[in-house]
N, C-alpha and C positions, 0 to 999 in steps of 0.2 A: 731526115727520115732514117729508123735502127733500120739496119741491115736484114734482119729476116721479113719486114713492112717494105722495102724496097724489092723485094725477088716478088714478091708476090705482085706488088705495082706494076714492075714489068714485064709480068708473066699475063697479067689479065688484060695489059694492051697489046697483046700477041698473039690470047688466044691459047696460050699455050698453059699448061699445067706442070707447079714442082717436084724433081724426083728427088727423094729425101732417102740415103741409105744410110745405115745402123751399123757400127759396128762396137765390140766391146773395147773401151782403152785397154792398150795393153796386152791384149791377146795375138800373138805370144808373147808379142816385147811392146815396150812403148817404140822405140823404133822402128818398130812394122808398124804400127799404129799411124802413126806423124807419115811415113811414107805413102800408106792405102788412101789417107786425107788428101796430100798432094795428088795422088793420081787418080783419086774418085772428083778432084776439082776440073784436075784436065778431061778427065772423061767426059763434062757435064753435068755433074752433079749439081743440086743448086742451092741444097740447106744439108749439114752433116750430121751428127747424130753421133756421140759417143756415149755410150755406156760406162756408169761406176761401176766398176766390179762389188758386187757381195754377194756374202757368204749364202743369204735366203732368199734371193729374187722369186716372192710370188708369182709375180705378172706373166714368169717368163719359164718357157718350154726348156724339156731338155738339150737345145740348142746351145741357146744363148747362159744356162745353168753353169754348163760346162765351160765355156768361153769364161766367165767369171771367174769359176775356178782355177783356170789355168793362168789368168792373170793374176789373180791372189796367189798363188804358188810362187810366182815371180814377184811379191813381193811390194804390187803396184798398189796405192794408197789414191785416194780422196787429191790429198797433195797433190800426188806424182800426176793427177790428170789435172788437175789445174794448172800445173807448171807444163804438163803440153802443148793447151793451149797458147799459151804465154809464146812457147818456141813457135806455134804453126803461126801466129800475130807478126811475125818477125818477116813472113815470105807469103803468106795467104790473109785477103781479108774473106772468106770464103765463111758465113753466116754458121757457127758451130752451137746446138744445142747440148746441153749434158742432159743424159736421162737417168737418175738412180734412185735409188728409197730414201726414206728420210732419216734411218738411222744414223747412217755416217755424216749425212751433213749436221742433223744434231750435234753427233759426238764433235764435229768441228767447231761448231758453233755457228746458229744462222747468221749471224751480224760477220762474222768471222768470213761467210764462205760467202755469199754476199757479196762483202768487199774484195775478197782473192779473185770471184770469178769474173767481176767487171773491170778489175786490174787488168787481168788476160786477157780479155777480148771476148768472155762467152757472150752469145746473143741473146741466149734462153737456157730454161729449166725445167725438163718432167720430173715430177716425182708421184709414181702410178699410186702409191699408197698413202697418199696425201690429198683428199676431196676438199672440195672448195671451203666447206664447215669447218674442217681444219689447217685450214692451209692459210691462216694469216700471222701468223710469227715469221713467214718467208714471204707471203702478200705485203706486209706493211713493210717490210723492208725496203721492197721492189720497187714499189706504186710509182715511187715520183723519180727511178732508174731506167737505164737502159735495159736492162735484163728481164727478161720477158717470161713469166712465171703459165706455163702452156697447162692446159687443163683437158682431160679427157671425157669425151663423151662415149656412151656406148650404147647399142642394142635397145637395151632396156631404162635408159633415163629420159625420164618424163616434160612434158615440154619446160614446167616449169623448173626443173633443172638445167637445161637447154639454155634457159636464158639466165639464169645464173652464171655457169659458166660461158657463156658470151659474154657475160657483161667484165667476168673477173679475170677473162684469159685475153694477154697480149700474141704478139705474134701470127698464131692460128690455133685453131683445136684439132686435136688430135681424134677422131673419132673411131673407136677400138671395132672393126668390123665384126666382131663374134664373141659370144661370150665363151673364157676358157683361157688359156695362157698363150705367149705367142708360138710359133712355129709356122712353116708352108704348110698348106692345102693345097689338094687336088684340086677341090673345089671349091669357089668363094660363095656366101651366103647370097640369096637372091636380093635380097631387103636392102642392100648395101645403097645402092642407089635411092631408094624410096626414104631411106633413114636419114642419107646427104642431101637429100631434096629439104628434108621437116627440116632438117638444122639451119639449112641458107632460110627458109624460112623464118628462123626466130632471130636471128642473127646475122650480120653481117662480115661477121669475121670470116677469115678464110678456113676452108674445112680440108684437113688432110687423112685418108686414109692409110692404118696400119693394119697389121697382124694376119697372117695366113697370104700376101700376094709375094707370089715366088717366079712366077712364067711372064715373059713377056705379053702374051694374049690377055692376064690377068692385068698387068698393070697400062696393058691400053685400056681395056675395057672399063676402070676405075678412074682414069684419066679423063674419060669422054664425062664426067659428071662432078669428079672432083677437084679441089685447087690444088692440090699437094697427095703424091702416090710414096708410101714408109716401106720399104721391105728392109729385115732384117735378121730373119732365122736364114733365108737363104741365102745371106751375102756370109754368114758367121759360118754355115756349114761348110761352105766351100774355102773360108779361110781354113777349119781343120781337115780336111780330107786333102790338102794340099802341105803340109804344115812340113813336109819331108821329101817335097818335089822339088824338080828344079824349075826357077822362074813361079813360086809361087804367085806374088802380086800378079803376074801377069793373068793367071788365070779370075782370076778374083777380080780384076779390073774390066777386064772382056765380059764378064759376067754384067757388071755395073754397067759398061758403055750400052751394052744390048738393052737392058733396061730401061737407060734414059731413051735413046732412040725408040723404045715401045712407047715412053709416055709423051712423047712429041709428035708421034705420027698424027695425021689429022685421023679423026672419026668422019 
């Protein structure tokens, strides 16, 4: 059984629900990067989430924009996060998704990246600007791999999209809680439940919620109905509001533990 198909196997004989955090590779360094991995796995983390840096991330708020930025400044490549993973495979099997656009892995070449990333050890693949219609120059790559090509559902996709992607996504689906780019919210949309209920519905797969859950209240209250709770503008802000403190990780990790203990607590 792949590694991101085993968290969730035994997470649904426990009852319990996974907490999936975001961060951008790279921001600041790859260094911090590899280190926030290490101690979001001791925290409890149960599936990681790194981000490619680029230059025009539609999907994404002025949060995680900037995070990009500041790793492109630094010079960090497509490469440079595939050869991270490679390093975290050395001391962590800890289930690591890459999430980026399609340009860059284009520019690498799908067969190309493909191959690098199951070298390393990735488990999976978002790529938010890449719908199922187009998404098989990197599906037929996948299909008969370990690497788990994840598909987004959202708000406004129709049942029979629903089961399209159910049928075309490994891993779990990612289900986009609000239509808009990521960041926290005060508040989460009320339908978030009603829309995770219609997806267990057409599908089987496990369903994880992203985009706007920042507070602990918010990520129980997503956990009492989903398999899998994504925060990531919140974990990226507090890496830069921190970026020139002392003990930064530390606070950034305390952030993460509270988290996961929000999505474990019983409902």
């Amino acid at each position: 059984m792949k590694r991101i198909e085993q968290v969730f196997f035994n997470l649904v004989k426990t009852n319990k629900t996974a907490f999936i955090p975001f961060i951008t590779a790279g921001d600041p360094t790859i260094d911090t990067t590899r280190k926030l991995v290490f101690a979001f796995e001791e925290a409890g983390a149960d599936i990681i989430e790194l981000g490619i840096p680029f230059s025009d991330p539609l999907a994404d708020g002025h949060t995680i924009q900037q995070a990009s930025e500041r790793a492109l400044k630094n010079g960090v490549s497509l490469r440079n996060v595939i050869e991270l993973v490679s390093d975290i495979r050395e001391k962590s099997s800890v289930p690591i998704v890459l999430m980026g656009y399609y340009n860059p892995i284009f520019k690498y070449g799908v067969s190309n990246f493909v191959r690098d990333s199951i070298k390393a050890g990735v488990d999976g693949i978002i790529v938010p600007d890449l719908p199922p219609e187009e998404a098989m120059p990197i599906y037929d790559e996948t299909k008969n791999s370990s690497l788990a090509v994840i598909f987004l559902a959202a708000p406004t996709s129709t049942d029979d999209r629903i089961k399209l992607i159910g049928r075309m996504t490994k891993g779990f689906i990612y289900y986009v809680s609000l239509t808009g780019v990521t960041g926290a919210r005060g508040m989460l949309p009320r339908t978030i439940k009603r829309n995770v209920s219609r997806i267990k519905s057409l599908t089987s797969k496990p369903v994880s919620v992203g985009f706007g859950i920042s507070t602990p209240q918010q990520a129980k209250e997503v956990a009492s109905y989903a398999d899998g709770v994504i925060v990531g503008s919140a974990i990226v802000k507090l890496i830069e509001q921190n970026l020139n403190k002392p003990d930064p990780l530390d606070k950034v990790t305390a952030y993460v533990k509270q988290m996961v203990n929000a999505t474990k607590e019983e409902n």
